[in-house]
C-alpha positions as MATLAB code, in Angstrom:
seq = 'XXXXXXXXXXXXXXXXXXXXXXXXXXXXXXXXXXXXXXXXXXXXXXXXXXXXXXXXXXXXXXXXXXXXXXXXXXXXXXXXXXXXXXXXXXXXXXXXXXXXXXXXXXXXXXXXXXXXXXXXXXXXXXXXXXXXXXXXXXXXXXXXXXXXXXXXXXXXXXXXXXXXXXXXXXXXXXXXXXXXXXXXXXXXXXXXXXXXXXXXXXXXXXXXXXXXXXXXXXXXXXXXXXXXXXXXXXXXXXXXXXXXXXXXXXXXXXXXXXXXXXXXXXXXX';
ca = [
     100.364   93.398   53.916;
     101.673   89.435   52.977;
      98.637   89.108   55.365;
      95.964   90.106   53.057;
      96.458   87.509   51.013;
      94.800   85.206   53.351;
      91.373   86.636   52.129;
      92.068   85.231   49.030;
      93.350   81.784   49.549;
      91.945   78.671   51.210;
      94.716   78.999   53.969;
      96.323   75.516   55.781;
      98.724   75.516   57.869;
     100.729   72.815   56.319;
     100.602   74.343   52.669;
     101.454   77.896   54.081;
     100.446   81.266   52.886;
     101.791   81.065   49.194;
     101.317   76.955   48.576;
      97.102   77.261   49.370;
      94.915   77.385   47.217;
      93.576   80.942   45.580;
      89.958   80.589   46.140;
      89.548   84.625   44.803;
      86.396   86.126   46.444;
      84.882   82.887   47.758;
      85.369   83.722   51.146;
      83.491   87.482   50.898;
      80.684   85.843   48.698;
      80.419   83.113   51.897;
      79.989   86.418   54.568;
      77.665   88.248   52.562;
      75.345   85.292   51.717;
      75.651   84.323   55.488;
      72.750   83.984   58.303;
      75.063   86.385   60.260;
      75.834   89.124   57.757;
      72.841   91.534   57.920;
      73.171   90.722   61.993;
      76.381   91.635   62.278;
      75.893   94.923   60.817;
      72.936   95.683   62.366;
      74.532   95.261   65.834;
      77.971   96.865   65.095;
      76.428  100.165   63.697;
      74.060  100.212   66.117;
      76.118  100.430   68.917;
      78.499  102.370   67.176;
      75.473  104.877   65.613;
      74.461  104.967   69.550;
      78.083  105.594   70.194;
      78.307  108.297   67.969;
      75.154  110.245   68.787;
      75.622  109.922   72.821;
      79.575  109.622   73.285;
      80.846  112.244   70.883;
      78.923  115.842   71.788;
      79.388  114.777   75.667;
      82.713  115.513   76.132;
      82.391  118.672   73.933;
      79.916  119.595   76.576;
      81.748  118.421   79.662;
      84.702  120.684   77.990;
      82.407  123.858   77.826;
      81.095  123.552   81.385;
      84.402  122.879   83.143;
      86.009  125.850   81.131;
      83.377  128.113   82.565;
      84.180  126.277   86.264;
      86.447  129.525   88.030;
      86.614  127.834   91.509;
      90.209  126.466   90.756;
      90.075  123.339   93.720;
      86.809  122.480   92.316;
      87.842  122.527   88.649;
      91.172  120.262   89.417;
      88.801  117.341   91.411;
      86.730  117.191   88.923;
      89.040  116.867   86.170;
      90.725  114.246   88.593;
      87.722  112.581   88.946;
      86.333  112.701   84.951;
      90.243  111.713   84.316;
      90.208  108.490   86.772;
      88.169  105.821   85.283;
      89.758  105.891   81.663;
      92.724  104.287   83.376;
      90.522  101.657   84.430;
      91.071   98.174   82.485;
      87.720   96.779   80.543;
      88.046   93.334   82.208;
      87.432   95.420   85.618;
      84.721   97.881   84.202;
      83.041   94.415   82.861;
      83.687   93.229   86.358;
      82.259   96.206   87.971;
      78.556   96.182   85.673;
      78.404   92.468   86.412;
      78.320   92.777   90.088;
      76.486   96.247   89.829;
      73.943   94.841   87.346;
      73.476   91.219   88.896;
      69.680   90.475   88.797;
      69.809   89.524   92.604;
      72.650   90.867   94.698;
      73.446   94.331   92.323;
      73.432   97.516   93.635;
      70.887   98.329   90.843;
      68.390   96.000   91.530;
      68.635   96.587   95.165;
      67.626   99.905   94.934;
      65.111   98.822   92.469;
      63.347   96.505   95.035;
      63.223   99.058   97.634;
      62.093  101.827   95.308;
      58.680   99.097   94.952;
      60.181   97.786   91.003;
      60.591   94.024   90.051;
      64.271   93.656   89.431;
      65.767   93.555   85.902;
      68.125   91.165   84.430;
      69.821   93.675   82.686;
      72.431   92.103   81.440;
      70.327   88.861   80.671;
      67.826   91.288   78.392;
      69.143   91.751   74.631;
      67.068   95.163   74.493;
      69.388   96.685   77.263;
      72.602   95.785   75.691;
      73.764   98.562   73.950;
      72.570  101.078   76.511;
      74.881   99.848   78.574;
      77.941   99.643   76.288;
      77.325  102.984   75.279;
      77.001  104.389   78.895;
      79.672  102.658   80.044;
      82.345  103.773   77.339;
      80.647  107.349   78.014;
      81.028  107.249   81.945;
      85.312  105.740   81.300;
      85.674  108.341   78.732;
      84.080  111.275   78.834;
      86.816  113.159   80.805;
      89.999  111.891   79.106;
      88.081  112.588   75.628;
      87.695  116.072   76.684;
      91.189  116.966   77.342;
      91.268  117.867   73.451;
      88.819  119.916   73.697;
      89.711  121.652   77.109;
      93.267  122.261   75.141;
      91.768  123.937   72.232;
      89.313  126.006   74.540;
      92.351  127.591   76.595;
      93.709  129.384   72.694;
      90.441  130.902   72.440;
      91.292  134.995   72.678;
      89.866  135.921   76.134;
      89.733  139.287   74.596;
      86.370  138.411   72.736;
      84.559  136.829   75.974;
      85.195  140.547   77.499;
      83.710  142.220   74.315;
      81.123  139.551   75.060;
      80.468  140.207   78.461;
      79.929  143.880   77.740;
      77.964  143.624   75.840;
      75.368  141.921   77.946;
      75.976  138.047   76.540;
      75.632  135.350   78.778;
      77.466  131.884   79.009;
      75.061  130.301   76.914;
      75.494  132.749   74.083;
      79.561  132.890   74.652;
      79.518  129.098   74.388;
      77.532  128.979   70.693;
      79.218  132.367   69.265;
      82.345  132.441   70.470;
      83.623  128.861   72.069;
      82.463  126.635   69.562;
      83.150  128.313   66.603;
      86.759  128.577   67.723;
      87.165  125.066   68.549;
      84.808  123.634   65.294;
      88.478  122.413   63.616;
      89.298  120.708   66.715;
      85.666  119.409   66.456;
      85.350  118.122   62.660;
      88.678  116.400   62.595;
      87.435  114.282   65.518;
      84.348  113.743   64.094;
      85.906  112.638   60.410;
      87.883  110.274   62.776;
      85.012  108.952   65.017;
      83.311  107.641   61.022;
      86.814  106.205   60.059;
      86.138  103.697   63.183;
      82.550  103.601   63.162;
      82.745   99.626   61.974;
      85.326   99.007   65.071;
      83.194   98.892   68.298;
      85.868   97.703   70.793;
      86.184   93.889   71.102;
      87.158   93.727   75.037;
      84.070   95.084   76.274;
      81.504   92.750   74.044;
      83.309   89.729   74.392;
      82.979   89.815   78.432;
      79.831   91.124   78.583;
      78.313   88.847   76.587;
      76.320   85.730   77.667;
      74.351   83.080   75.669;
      71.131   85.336   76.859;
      72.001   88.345   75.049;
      74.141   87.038   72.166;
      71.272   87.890   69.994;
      72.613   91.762   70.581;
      75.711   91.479   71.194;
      77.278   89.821   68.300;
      79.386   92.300   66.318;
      82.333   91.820   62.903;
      85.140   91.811   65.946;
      83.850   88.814   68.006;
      82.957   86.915   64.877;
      86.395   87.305   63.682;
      87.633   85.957   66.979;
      85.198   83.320   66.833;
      85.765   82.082   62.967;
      89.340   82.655   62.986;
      90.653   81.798   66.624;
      87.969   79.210   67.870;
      87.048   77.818   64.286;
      90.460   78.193   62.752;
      89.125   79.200   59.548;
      91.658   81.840   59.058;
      90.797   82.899   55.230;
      87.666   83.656   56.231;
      88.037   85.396   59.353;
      91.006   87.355   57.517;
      87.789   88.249   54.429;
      85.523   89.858   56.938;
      88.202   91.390   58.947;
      89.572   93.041   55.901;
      85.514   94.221   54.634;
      85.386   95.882   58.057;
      88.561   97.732   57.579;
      87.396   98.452   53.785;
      84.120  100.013   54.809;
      85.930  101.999   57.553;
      88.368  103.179   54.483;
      85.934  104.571   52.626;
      83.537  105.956   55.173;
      86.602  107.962   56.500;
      87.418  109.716   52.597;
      83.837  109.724   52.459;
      83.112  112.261   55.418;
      86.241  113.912   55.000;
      85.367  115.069   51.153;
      81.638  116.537   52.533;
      83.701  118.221   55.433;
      85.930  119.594   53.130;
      83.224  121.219   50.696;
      80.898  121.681   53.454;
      83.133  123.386   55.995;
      86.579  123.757   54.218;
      87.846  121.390   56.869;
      89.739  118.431   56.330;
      91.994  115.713   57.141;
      93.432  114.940   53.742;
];
């Protein structure tokens, strides 16, 4: 907590924490009245948004298919599999949609070229950024995120899929009447969760993907942070935006946890 204080103070080193000056909310005013404010937010919630749309109902619906998967061999391998790349490290995955991706000698644009398409720099464009953030964080993942849901799937009373079954309703309809309904706790806390971190798109990942070509997208709160406070040294400042991006996730997460909790009587807190 002594740490907060930084946001406040014109920090040097030599002064310390408690001998700088107080400068109050200069350093917020400074962000907000910045070039890079309004593009900052634009590109952390819209990966994030992008996040939220694409990588949250997957693994609800890898969860639902694999639970209705009765070949036991197959089920295991592909859990395996699903299960496999989250215990990959980012500065490989990075590695890995570099050299898949490259404009010339990726896998990508190979098959591109010999499909009769000009090859893309994909990595090079700004407008494919995001795309393949999102993708990527779904593909390493989707399984692992699932395990939750798998969990809360195996307490669901078998006894009501047999009432189910007899009565003529078929996987579809067992998913939306019985699965999810049973699971929609499991759901909505995750959910009220996923908006308590929707300002936090994961550092790792931008930072080595990015490239002077497609800055433009890829400039988010956490790299400017890095950039202000560890390149610049301008530690009050970096310190002020880090803390508004931990304020806004504050009250976005009591925000969507009060409308859970009169909308679905559901809640965290």
């Amino acid at each position: 907590m002594p740490g907060v204080m930084m946001a406040f103070v014109d920090y040097k080193s030599k002064l310390g924490l408690l001998g700088s000056p107080w400068v109050g909310l200069k350093h917020f005013q400074r962000f907000f009245n910045s070039y890079y404010f309004g593009v900052l937010i634009k590109n952390t919630l819209g990966i994030s948004i992008y996040s939220l749309l694409v990588g949250f109902p997957i693994p609800i619906i890898f969860a639902l298919m694999l639970n209705y998967l009765n070949i036991k061999w197959l089920k295991k391998t592909v859990q395996m599999v699903s299960y496999a790349p989250h215990f990959i490290s980012t500065v490989v995955i990075c590695g890995m949609l570099t050299m898949f991706l490259n404009q010339e000698t990726g896998i990508v644009n190979q098959l591109l070229g010999k499909l009769g398409f000009e090859t893309v720099g994909f990595l090079a464009e700004p407008k494919y950024f995001k795309s393949i953030y999102v993708w990527s964080d779904v593909w390493q993942g989707m399984g692992w995120s699932a395990i939750i849901y798998i969990s809360a799937l195996a307490g669901v009373d078998y006894e009501l899929h047999e009432a189910a079954i007899m009565d003529g309703a078929t996987k579809i309809q067992r998913m939306l009447h019985i699965d999810i309904p049973s699971i929609k706790s499991t759901i909505l806390m995750l959910l009220i969760l996923q908006f308590g971190s929707l300002m936090s798109v994961g550092f790792e990942k931008v930072y080595f993907l990015t490239n002077p070509r497609n800055q433009s997208a890829a400039n988010i709160i956490s790299t400017y942070v890095y950039q202000v406070g560890m390149l610049d040294h301008d530690y009050g400042f970096s310190t002020a935006v880090g803390l508004f991006n931990s304020l806004v996730n504050m009250i976005l997460l009591i925000t969507v946890n009060r409308i859970s909790r009169k909308v679905a009587d559901e809640s965290l807190f």
